[in-house]
C-alpha positions in Angstrom: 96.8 56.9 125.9 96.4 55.7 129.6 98.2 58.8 131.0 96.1 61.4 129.0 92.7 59.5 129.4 93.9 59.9 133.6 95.2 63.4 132.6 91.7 64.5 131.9 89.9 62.9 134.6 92.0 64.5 137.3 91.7 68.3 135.5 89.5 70.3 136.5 89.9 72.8 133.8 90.1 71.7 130.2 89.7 73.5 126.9 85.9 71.7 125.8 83.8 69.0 127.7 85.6 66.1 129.4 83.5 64.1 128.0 84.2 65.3 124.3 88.7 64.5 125.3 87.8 61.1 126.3 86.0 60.5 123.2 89.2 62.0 121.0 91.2 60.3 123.2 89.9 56.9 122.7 88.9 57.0 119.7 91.2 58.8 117.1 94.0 56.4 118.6 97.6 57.8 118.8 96.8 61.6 117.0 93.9 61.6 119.8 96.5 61.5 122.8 98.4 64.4 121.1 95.7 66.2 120.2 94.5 66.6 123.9 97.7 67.6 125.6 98.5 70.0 122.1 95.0 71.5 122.7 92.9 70.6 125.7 95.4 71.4 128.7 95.1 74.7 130.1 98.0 75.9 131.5 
C-alpha cells in the first residue's frame, strides 16, 4: 500500500485524478493497491 500511495505521488501522469488513486488506494485496502498499478499507471 505504501509503495503505490508513493507511486502516485511521484507520477505525473495517471489514468483519473490523483486524488481519486489515493482514495482507492487507502480505502478499498489490499484490491485498492492492485487496482491502481492494474489500472492507473500509464506506461
Amino acid at each position: 500500500m505504501i509503495v503505490a500511495l508513493v507511486d502516485v505521488i511521484k507520477s505525473d501522469d495517471t489514468n483519473g485524478p490523483k486524488w481519486l488513486w489515493v482514495l482507492v488506494i487507502l480505502f478499498i485496502g489490499f484490491l485498492g493497491p492492485i487496482l491502481y498499478f492494474v489500472i492507473g499507471r500509464k506506461r
